[in-house]
N, C-alpha and C positions, 0 to 999 in steps of 0.2 A: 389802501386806496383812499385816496381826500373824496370825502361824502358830505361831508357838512362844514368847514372849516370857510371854506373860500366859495359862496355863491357867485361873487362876481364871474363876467364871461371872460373869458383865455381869449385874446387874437396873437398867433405868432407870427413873424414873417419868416416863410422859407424861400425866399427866395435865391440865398447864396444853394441851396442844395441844388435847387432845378439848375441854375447857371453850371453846376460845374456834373453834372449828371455823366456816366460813362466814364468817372475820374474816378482812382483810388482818393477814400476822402483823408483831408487833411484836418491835423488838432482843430481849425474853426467850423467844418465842416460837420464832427464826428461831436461836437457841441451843441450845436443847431440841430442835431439829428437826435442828439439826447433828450433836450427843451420837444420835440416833436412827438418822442414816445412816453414821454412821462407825461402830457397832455392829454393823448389819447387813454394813457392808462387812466385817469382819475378820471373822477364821475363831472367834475366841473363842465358845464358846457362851451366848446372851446373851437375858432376858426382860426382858419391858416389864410394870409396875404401873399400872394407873386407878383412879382413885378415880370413882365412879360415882353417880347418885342413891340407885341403891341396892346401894350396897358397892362392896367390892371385886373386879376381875376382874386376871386373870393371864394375858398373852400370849407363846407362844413366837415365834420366829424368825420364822416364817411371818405370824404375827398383826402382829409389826411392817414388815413388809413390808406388809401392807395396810394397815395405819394411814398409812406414808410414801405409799403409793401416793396415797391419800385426800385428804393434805395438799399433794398434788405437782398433783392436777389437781380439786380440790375438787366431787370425787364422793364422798361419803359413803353416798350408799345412801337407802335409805326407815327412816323410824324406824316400828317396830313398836311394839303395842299399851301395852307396858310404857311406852315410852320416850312416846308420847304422853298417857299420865296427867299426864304433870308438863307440865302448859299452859304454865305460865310460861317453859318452858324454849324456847331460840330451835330450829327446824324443823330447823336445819343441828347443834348439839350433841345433838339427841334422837337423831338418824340416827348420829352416832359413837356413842354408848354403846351404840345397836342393834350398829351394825358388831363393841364390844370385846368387846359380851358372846355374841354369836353365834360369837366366833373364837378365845373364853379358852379356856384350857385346864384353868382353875378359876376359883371366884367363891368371895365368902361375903360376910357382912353385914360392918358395922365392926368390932364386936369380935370377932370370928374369925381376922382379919389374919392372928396371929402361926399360928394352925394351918393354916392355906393357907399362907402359905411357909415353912415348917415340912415339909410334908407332899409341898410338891414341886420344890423347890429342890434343890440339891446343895450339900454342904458347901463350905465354903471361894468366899465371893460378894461381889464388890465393886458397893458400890450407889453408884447415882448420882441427886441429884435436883438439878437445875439450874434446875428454874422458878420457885422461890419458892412451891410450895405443901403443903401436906400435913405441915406442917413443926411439930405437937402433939408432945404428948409421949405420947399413946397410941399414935402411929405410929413415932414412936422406940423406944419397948418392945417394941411387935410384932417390932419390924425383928431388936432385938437377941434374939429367941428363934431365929433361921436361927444354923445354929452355922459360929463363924468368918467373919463378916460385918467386913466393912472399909464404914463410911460417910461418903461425900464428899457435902460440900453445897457445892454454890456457892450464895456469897452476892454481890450484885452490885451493892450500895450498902446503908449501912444511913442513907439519909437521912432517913426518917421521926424517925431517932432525935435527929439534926445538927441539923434546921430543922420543930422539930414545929409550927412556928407557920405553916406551907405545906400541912398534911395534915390530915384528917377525925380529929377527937378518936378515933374508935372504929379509926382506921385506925393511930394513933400505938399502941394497947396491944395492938392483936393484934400489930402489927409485933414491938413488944417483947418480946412473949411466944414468940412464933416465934426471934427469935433466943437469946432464954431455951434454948429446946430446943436449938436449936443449939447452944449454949454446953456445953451439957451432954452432950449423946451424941454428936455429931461427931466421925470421928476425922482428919482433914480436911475443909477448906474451902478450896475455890478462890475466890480474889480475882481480878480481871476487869482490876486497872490496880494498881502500887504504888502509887496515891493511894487505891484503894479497898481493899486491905490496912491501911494506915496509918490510916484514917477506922476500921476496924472493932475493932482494938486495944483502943482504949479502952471501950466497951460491953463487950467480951467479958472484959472483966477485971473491970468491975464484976459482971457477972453471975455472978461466980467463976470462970472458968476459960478460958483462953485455948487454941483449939485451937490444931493446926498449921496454916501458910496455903501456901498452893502458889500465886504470882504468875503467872497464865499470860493473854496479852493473847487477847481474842475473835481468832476468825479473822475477814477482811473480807473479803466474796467482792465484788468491783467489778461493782456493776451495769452491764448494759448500756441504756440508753437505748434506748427505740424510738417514736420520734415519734408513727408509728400509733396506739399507743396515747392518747395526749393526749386527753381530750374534745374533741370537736368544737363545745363552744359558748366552752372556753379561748383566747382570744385572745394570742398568746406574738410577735407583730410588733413590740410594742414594747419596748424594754428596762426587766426587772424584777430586783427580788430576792428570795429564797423563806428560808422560815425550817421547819422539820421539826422536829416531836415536837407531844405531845399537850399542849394549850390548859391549864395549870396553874401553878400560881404562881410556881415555880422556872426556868419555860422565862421568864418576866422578856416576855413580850409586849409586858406593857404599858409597855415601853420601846420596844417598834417603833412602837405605835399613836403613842405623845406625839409620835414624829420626825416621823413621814408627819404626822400632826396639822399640825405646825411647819413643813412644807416648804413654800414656793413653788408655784404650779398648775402653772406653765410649765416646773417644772425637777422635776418629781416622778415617779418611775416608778411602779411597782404593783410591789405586794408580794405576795404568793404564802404565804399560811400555810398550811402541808400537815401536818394534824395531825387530831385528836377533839379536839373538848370535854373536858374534864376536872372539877377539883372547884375550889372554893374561887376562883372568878376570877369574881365577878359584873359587876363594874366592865368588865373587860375583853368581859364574853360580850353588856352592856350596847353599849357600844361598837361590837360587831359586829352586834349587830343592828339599830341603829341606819344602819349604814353608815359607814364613813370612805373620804373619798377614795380611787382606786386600788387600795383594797384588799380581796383575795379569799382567802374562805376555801375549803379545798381538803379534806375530810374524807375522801374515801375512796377518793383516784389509788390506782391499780394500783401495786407495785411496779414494772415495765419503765413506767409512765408516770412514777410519782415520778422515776424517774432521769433521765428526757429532760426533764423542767421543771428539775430540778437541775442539768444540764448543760447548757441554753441560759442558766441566773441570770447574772446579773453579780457575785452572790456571796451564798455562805451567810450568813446575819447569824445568830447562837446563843447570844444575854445569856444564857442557864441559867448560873446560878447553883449547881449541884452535879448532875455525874454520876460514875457508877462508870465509865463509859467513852466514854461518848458515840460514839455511831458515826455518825449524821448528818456530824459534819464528817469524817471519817475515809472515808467513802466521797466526799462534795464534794471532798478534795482529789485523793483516787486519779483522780477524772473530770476532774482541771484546773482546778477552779470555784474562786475564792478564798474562805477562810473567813474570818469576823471573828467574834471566839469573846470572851466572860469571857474573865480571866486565871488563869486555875484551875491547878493543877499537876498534874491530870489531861490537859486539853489540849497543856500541854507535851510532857508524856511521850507523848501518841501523836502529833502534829503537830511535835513540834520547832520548829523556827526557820521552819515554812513560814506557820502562822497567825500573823496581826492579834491580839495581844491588846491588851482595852478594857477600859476599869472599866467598869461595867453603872451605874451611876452619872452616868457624864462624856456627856451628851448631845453637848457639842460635838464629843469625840472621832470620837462614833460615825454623829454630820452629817455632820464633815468627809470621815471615810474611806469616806463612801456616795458622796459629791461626787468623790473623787478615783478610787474605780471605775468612776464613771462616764463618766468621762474617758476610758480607758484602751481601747484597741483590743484586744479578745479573743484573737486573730490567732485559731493552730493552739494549742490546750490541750494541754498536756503534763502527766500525773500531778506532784501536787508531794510525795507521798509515796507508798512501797510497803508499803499496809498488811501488817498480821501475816496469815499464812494459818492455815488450820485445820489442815493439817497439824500445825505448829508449836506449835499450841495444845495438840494432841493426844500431842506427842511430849514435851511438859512433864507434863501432865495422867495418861497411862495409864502412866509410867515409873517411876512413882513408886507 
């Protein structure tokens, strides 16, 4: 545990966790939850920020101890009267903003921010937001009213900027804009892979100013599979291959649907897409609802069941097209599963020599090495890499 190294005070924002509460989390979420429990673990003294329907609230030690407790076994509580005004909002997020704002230790509207942490913060505070939200320039200003404030943002791809022709017009200028802020008041940014440092260079230089990057790889905690879990109407007797992440144009689907499309009845397995729907993939959502052969959509496995369908595949198949780190194949090979990935130099650098790289392009490729895994006796699975830990992550990250 850190005792003496780092007296400054921790603020994190968790706000992306509260927003998406009642949701299996995803790679940004299950990051932000990590930054959460490794605060509370060290002795540093450390609050948590939300952004709320209505404003902001302020959590101490304690408070995040109960937000982790909430996300650890998805008891949130009852949302009170406030928290049910806002209908639209899902029954499981009303119940956390209940929870932050019954357990703050201050609140205030938006534009108050900077006199709430102002008013009860301690000098000298290192902030941290890692979810990709909140990321205006009102909240930058606020931040920089706490006197001797140090701000780290991780940024975790700046794709929207790379391939705007894969993302929702209005999702391409807030992106922008947000990293606009960044550019500008950050006094560090953590990058997630040297592919996803080197990708973000170029934007932050046109936006004027290039902060400092701190290259620190996510931690991989190796799931354990537990079959139990499996839905019981999942039929997993015959051998399949499974693809992870959310249904959008960069995960390249619609290079699995064209194969299975093109495969033989007698020589075809079933494919396992374990992912949400996303945006801009009509063709493909078409496709699925329609039905293709063999193939089943998988929208809302448990974590311990993701892993156990992941770990009986005969291999991850991962056409995407651009990630900041990709951790689906990174956890598939820690479990022994073979990957066959894009040839990205993201992949590289976290897989090395152990994945399959393909052009997302070369159908034949990606026929043939489905043909020749399936050949292949599984025996006893041995990890084919030891992902990075959080430790690790952590000893790059809070050293600096």
């Amino acid at each position: 545990m850190d005792t003496t190294k780092n007296k400054r005070t921790r603020l994190l924002d968790l706000t992306r966790l509260l927003s998406r509460a009642g949701q299996v989390m995803t790679g940004v979420d299950r990051v932000e939850f990590a930054y959460l429990c490794r605060f509370l673990e060290d002795d540093t003294d450390c609050f948590f920020l939300v952004r709320t329907a209505y404003g902001y609230v302020l959590l101490d030690r304690e408070g995040g101890q109960l937000i982790k407790q909430a996300c650890e076994t998805g008891d949130w509580g009852r949302p009170d009267l406030l928290s049910r005004l806002r209908r639209k909002m899902p029954v499981a997020v009303q119940s956390a903003q209940t929870l932050a704002r019954h357990f703050r230790i201050a609140r205030c509207g938006n534009g108050r921010l900077a006199l709430m942490l102002a008013e009860h913060l301690p000098e000298a505070v290192d902030f941290y937001n890692v979810g990709h939200t909140n990321l205006t320039t009102a909240y930058f200003v606020a931040l920089r009213q706490v006197a001797d404030i140090r701000i780290t943002i991780m940024v975790h791809d700046v794709i929207p900027l790379e391939l705007p022709e894969m993302q929702e017009p209005r999702t391409i200028k807030r992106f922008e804009d947000l990293m606009r802020s960044v550019s500008e008041f950050a006094d560090r940014v953590i990058a997630i892979s040297d592919a996803a440092a080197d990708s973000m260079i170029g934007p932050f230089r046109r936006f004027g100013r290039l902060p400092p990057i701190t290259v620190a790889h996510l931690g991989v905690t190796v799931p354990v599979p537990r079959y139990a879990e499996i839905p019981e109407y999942l039929d997993l007797s015959e051998p399949y291959f499974v693809t992870v992440g959310t249904i959008e144009p960069r995960k390249y689907h619609a290079l699995l649907l064209e194969l299975w499309q093109a495969m033989p009845d007698d020589s075809k397995p079933k494919l396992l897409i374990c992912g949400r729907r996303g945006w801009l993939n009509h063709s493909v959502f078409e496709q699925l609802d329609r039905g293709v052969d063999r193939v089943v959509e998988l929208p809302d496995l448990s974590d311990d069941a993701l892993a156990a369908v992941v770990h009986g595949a005969k291999g991850l198949l991962f056409p995407s097209v651009a990630e900041g780190f990709g951790l689906p194949p990174v956890e598939a090979a820690a479990l022994g599963v073979p990957v066959v990935c894009a040839d990205l130099p993201v992949y590289r650098e976290t897989l090395g020599d152990t994945g399959v790289y393909l052009d997302p392009q070369d159908n034949y490729s990606w026929r043939e090495t489905i043909k020749q895994l399936m050949a292949e006796d599984d025996g006893e699975r041995e990890p084919y890499v030891v992902p990075p830990t959080w430790s690790s992550h952590f000893d790059t990250v809070l050293d600096q």
